[in-house]
Structure formats: C-alpha cells, structure tokens
C-alpha positions as CSV (number, residue, x, y, z in Angstrom):
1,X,136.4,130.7,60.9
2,X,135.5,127.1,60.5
3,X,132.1,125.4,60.9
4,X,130.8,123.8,63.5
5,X,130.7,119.9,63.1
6,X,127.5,118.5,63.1
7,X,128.2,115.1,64.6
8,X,130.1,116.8,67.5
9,X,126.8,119.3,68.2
10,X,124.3,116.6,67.5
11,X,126.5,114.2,70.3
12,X,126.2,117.4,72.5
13,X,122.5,117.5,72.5
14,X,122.1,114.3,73.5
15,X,124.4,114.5,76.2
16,X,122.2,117.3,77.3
17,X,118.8,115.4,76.9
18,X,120.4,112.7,78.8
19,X,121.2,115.1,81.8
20,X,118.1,115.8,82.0
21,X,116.3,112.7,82.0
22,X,118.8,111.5,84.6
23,X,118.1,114.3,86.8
24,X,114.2,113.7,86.3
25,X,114.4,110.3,87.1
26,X,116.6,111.2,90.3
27,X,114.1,113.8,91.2
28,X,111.0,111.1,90.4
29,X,113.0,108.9,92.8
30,X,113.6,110.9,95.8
31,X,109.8,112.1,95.5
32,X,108.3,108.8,95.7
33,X,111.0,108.2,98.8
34,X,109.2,110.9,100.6
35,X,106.1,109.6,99.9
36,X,106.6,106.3,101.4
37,X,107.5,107.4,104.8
38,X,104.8,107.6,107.0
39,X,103.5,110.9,108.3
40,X,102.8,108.9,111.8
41,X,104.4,106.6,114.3
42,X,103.1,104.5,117.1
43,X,104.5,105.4,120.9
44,X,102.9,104.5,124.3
45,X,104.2,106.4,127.5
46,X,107.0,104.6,129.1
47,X,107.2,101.6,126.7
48,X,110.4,100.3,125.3
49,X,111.3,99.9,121.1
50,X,111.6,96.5,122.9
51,X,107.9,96.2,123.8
52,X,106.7,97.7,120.8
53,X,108.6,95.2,118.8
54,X,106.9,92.1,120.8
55,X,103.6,93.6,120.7
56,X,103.5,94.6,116.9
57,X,104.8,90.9,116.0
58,X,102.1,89.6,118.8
59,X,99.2,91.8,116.7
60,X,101.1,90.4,113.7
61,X,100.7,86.7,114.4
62,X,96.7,87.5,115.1
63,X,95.9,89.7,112.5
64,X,97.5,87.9,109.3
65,X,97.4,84.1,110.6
66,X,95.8,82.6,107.6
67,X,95.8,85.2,105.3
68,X,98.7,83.9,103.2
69,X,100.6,87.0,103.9
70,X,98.0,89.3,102.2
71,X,97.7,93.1,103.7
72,X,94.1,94.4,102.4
73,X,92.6,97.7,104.5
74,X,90.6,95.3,106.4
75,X,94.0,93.9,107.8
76,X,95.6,96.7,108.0
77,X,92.5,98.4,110.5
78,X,92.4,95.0,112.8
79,X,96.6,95.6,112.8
80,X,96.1,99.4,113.9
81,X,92.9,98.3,116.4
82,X,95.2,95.5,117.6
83,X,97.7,98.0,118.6
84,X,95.8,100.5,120.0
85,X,94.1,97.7,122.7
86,X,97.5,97.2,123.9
87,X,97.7,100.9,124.3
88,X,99.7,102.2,121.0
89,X,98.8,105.7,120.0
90,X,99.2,107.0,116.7
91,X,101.8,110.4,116.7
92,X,102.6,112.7,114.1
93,X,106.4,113.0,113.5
C-alpha cells in the first residue's frame, strides 16, 4: 500500500478550511440581510403607494432641508412624527 502524499492532503485541508470560511461568510451575509429589513411598514387606510410616495418625499424635503443630508435620531423622529400628522401608521409585517 503506498503512502499518502502530503502535499495532496495538506491541499485538501485547505480546501476544506476554505469551505468553511466561505460558508461563514455567506451565512454572516444573509444574517446581516435580515437584519436590515425593517420589522415595520407605514400604511394609512385607503391611501395609494402613490400618495405615500409624495408624502414621504414632502416630510423628506421638511425634515432634512439643511441638514447636508445627515440622518441623526433627532431626524429620524421629526421624519416618523412628519408622517404620522399626515396620518401614516406604523404596522408590523
């Protein structure tokens, strides 16, 4: 019976170790997906995609005009209280 080569079992581990870093880093990748979709959505009775798009870039223009384009938690809260003047709910998916 002849030995195992070395080189070809030392390639073979690495191949193996690369497999699995691949699939931890695919894993890594579809977790962090998950965790940027939001658990929430906004809906008002009766109201168009249509009218929640004019009204979101209406909140939009008042919320962030001169802020350089710079979301902060502040922003974000006069956004969501923006919104929910014009009668936008918050709803779980």
């Amino acid at each position: 019976m002849a030995a195992a080569d070395p080189a070809v079992t030392q390639f073979e581990l690495y191949a193996v170790k690369g497999a699995q870093t691949l699939a931890a880093l695919i894993v890594a990748a579809c977790l962090a997906g998950c965790g940027l979709m939001p658990s929430w959505h906004w809906e008002k009775r009766g109201a168009s995609e249509a009218e929640y798009a004019y009204d979101e870039a209406q909140c939009k223009a008042k919320v962030y005009t001169g802020t350089d384009g710079m979301v902060t938690q502040a922003s974000v809260r006069r956004m969501h209280g923006c919104l929910e003047a014009k009668g936008w709910s918050k709803v779980p998916n």
